[in-house]
Steps between C-alpha positions, in 0.01 A plus 500: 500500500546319186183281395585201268276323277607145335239312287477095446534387180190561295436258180298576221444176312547681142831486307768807550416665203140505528555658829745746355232631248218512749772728710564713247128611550542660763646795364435765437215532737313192737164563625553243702712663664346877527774645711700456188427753240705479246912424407723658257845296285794651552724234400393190298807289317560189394861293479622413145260190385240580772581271776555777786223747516548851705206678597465813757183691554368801710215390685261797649278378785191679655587546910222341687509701819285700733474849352679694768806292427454574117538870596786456720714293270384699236413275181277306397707200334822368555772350256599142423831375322448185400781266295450185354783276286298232353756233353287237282791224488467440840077607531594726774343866573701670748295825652600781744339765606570809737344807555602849348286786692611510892841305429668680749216451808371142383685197288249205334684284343284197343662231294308187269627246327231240250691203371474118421356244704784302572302165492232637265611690172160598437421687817675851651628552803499856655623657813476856629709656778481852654653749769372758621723819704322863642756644612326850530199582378398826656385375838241249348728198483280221646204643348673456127666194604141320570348670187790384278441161665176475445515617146732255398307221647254521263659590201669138555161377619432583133822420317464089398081569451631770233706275307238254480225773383776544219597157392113454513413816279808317247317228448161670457685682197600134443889506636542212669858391385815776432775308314807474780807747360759297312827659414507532104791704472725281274856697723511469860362735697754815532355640832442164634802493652413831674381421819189762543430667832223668638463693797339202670836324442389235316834408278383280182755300358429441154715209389411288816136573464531537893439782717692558793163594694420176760277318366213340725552225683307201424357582857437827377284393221292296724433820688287609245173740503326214419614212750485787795123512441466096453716406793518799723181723490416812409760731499565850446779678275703609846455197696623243156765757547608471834485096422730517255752714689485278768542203280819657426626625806463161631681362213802710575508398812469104468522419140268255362396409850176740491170389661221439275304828391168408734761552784653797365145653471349421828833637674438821291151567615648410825657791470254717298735442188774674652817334319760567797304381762363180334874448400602522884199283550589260280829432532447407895252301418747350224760457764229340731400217292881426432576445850206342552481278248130631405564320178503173555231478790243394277670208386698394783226619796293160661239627763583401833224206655370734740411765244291227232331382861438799641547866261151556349585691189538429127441603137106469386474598136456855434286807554245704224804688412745167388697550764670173716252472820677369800293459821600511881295385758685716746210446769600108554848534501723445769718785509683425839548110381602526143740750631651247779521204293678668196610799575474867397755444207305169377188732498694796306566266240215336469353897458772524239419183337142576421633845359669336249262275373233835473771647277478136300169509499470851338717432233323221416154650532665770274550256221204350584198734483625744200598770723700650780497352859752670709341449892324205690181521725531404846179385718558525843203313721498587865238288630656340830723839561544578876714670691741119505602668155662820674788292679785726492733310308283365264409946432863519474583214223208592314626934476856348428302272209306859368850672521669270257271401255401872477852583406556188223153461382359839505159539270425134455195545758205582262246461790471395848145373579432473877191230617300494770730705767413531870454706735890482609650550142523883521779420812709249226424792196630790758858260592538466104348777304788755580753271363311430155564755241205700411465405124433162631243589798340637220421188375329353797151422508338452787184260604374409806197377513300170360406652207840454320412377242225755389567664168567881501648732748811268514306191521738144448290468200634810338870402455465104513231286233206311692643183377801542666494598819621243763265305640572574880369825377204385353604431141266246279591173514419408149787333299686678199711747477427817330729509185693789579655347742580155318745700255797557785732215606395390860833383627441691789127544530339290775249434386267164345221473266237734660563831441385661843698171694876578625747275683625802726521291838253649767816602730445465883728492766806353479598188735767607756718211435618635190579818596899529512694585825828611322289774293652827573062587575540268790835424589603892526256729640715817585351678237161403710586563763574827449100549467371223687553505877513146682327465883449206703203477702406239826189404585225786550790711380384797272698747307381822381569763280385819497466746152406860521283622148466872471375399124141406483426272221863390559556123416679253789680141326619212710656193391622234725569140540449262819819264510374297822230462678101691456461881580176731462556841316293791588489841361373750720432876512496733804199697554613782718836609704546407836774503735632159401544566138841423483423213721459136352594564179851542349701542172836383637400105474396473931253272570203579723305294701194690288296755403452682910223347708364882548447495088127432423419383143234710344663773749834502513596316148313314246573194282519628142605147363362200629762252748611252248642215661883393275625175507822366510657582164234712335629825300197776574485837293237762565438862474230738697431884389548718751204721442538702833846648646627340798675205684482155354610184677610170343481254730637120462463255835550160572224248515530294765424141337207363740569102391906538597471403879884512527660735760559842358872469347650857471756358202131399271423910377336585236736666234356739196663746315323815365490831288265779469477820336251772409415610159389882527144598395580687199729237312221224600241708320671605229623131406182350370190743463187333504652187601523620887121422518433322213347106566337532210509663169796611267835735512693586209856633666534744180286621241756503222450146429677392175349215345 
């Protein structure tokens, strides 16, 4: 396969012809450079009146390889031609190299161009491109390929610092100026209207003082070494590459219509800076927002009422690392009501809504604190969680959330820091986990007990200042702000004068007469339904349902709601077979009149979970562990109300609808470690923990 290279534009802020003569140093020999060893002129020629200057050289490099490949291939250098047309009307050096020894088994071909500024005579510009084809290589093609690779990274690694050392050793000998070439012949130039034409087909047109080469866009330019490392991060020579291919590729495809270069990054790692498939990627995501109207949500989106009453979340400064802190105080919201008096859409795009101020809010932060700030921190407290949260559609809106922000904001999660989680969270983690991608479980970190806040061992303290954590947490409650957060805009942050206060509501449950009848959550339920059964029950009615567990350890889920009237729920186990084990209990939805008279608790079957008694219009979630194999028995019956002296009235049942399913043993304790036992203490999901 073909590897590519492609460099940003590099500036040196020294005029052309200082960098020309600090380029010429590099020949014969650079110890800079060991690998190269020396060069010899074979061609060296200048155009009538000096404008157009030819150069080619023989360049002998040292083959930095294992020995055993030194004595297979047989030599211990290999052979460079480089050409270079330097035309001084236009300040333009034109370089190609490809490689002599192997021609017919590999093919380099590298090609550099240094020239003007175009907004800055006084500063060069230069640009590098290279290709690289084994096409046989006695058996050792991947192993040369990498080595090649490898090589080459570093000599570029090297390349800018080299003409620096040079300029720098100039002006030690006191160069720091070289007089720009004028044209003093007194006749016009005879070969200057000879176009000249290297091998890297670079045509020079003399009386135009144009090339025909593209020059950079002024996009281009602003990709520069230099703004990479101030607005992007750290980078290294293959990954600016792959940036600026991309950056291209998407240009071809949509013009001047090309996301910022944040976006194009964090789709690139997305894809571990794999050009096609961030370019796939991409362009969904592209097509996405169009039909979507991503765009404009953040100036045409108003929250809904119910979610500034009732959704406890919001933007709180920012963590140790600059990074945009928003907070959600998952534990006190009302999945089950938000979701019935807006909708799942309404909820989507309020998701979508905060995702695109976090991509605001890094850009500003960027300008802000001096350097890059790609990825936001989100702080996730769980204090209130039950098993209320695990309602089935409520599991469902939030993996369909996961599944599209995953796709059209991928690598914008810097950290996910999870508070004071209960017992029941490792059910919730075990629904979700599966669907998140793994680069971003990685990021979770995990605390469950009361000591939160301690520092060390991924302690709250570690990734958010003292002085700014919220005060439901425990934060001070002196005024002031620490003043590196007083430098960003706030036009979203809600929050007042003291630091550690927020105006995130407290959430709670949502009143019933606002949720929405004509939602497609409550109005159509065949997609319910199809996992919740619906049974009617009369007075000392009970139904029962029977599960067989072969899977010790396995984990058993229920969710239901009570529509009308009261019913206790029971969960039961049975303690040893007897003739009527397929009596009294039933999968198919029959009701029994109960558990058989001949049944003796403590003998027969045991209570695992306590009778709960359910009132009319409750939603109830749990979850047991089935630590032994056998038969378990959920149980629902209706309570007779003792203050209703009315005749019995066959017509008044009680009406609930349920699901229930089992989670097996293995998946349960693979899904959250430490967690399953955990009430106090800390988990960190990963160890590879990028700060």
């Amino acid at each position: 396969m073909v590897q590519y290279y492609q460099s940003p534009v590099r500036v040196y802020k020294h005029p052309f012809a200082l960098v020309m003569l600090a380029y010429e140093r590099r020949f014969p020999t650079c110890p800079q450079i060991p690998v190269f060893v020396g060069c010899e002129v074979t061609l060296d020629e200048e155009s009538h009146g000096g404008a157009i200057r030819k150069t080619e050289r023989r360049c002998k490099l040292n083959v930095e390889a294992p020995y055993i490949l030194k004595k297979i291939i047989g030599v211990d250098f290999v052979y460079f031609i480089q050409r270079n047309v330097l035309d001084r009307r236009t300040s333009c050096l034109e370089i190609e190299a490809c490689n002599e020894s192997f021609s017919s088994r590999v093919t380099v071909v590298e090609k550099c161009r240094y020239y003007l500024h175009p907004e800055n005579p006084n500063w060069t510009c230069f640009e590098q491109t290279a290709s690289l084809d084994i096409k046989n290589f006695f058996g050792f093609e991947s192993s040369m390929e990498k080595l090649a690779m490898k090589q080459y990274a570093q000599n570029i690694a090297k390349g800018k610092e080299i003409i620096e050392y040079f300029i720098n050793e100039l002006k030690e000998e006191g160069i720091t100026y070289v007089e720009p070439w004028t044209d003093s012949s007194p006749e016009k130039d005879v070969e200057a209207d000879i176009p000249v034409k290297s091998e890297g087909e670079a045509v020079v047109n003399k009386e135009s003082n144009d090339t025909e080469t593209k020059l950079p866009s002024s996009r281009d330019m602003q990709l520069s070494s230099d703004y990479i490392a101030r607005y992007l991060g750290k980078l290294n020579m293959m990954q600016e590459s792959r940036l600026v291919q991309l950056r291209h590729s998407i240009e071809e495809l949509r013009g001047s219509s090309v996301p910022g270069d944040a976006t194009l990054l964090r789709f690139l790692r997305a894809r571990e800076f794999s050009v096609e498939k961030a370019r796939e990627m991409l362009t969904q995501s592209l097509h996405w927002r169009k039909k979507h109207q991503v765009d404009k949500l953040l100036d045409e989106y108003e929250a809904p009422q119910v979610v500034k009453d009732y959704f406890p979340g919001g933007w709180h400064h920012f963590d140790k690392d600059g990074r945009p802190l928003y907070i959600l105080r998952l534990g006190q919201m009302d999945v089950k009501g938000l979701l019935k008096s807006i909708g799942e859409d309404e909820v989507l795009l309020l998701a979508l809504h905060v995702c695109e101020e976090g991509l605001q809010l890094m850009d500003e932060a960027t300008t802000t604190w001096g350097y890059p700030v790609s990825q936001w921190t989100l702080l996730i407290d769980l204090e209130g969680l039950n098993m209320r949260h695990l309602w089935r559609p409520g599991i469902k809106a939030l993996l369909r959330i996961i599944e599209i922000v995953e796709a059209n904001y991928p690598e914008t999660m810097g950290r996910v820091l999870i508070i004071r989680a209960p017992r029941c969270f490792p059910i919730l983690w075990t629904l979700i986990s599966t669907f998140i991608h793994e680069n971003t479980r990685n990021k979770f970190v995990f605390s469950c007990g009361t000591d939160y806040q301690e520092q060390g061992a991924g302690g709250l303290t570690d990734y958010i200042n003292q002085d700014v954590i919220p005060d439901f947490l425990g934060g001070p409650s002196e005024e002031g702000v620490c003043e590196m957060y007083d430098m960003v805009p706030r036009r979203f942050y809600v929050i007042d004068a003291e630091a550690s206060s927020t105006f995130i509501v407290d959430g709670g449950v949502v009143p019933k007469q606002l949720y929405r009848l004509d939602l497609a959550i409550g109005a159509s339920t065949e997609h319910e339904h199809s996992l919740y059964q619906s049974i009617s029950l009369s007075r000392g009615q009970v139904h029962n349902v029977l599960i067989h567990s072969n899977d010790p350890g396995a984990v058993l889920t229920w969710d239901f709601d009570v529509m009308r009237h009261n019913v206790t729920f029971t969960v039961l186990r049975k303690t040893k077979h007897s003739m009527s084990d397929d009596v009294g209990v039933s999968t198919n939805g029959d009701h029994e009149a109960s558990v058989p008279k001949e049944w003796k608790e403590g003998v027969d079957c045991v209570k695992v979970e306590p009778s709960v008694l359910c009132h009319d219009g409750e939603s109830i979630q749990g979850t047991h562990i089935m630590q032994l194999a056998g038969s378990y028995i959920l149980q629902w019956q209706y309570v007779d109300d003792q203050t209703d002296r009315l005749p019995a009235i066959t017509s008044h049942k009680a009406q609930l609808m349920y699901f229930y399913e089992t989670l097996p043993s293995a998946q349960y304790r693979g899904s959250m470690m430490s967690l399953q036992s955990a009430v106090s203490g800390k988990s960190i999901a990963s160890s590879s923990l990028s700060r």
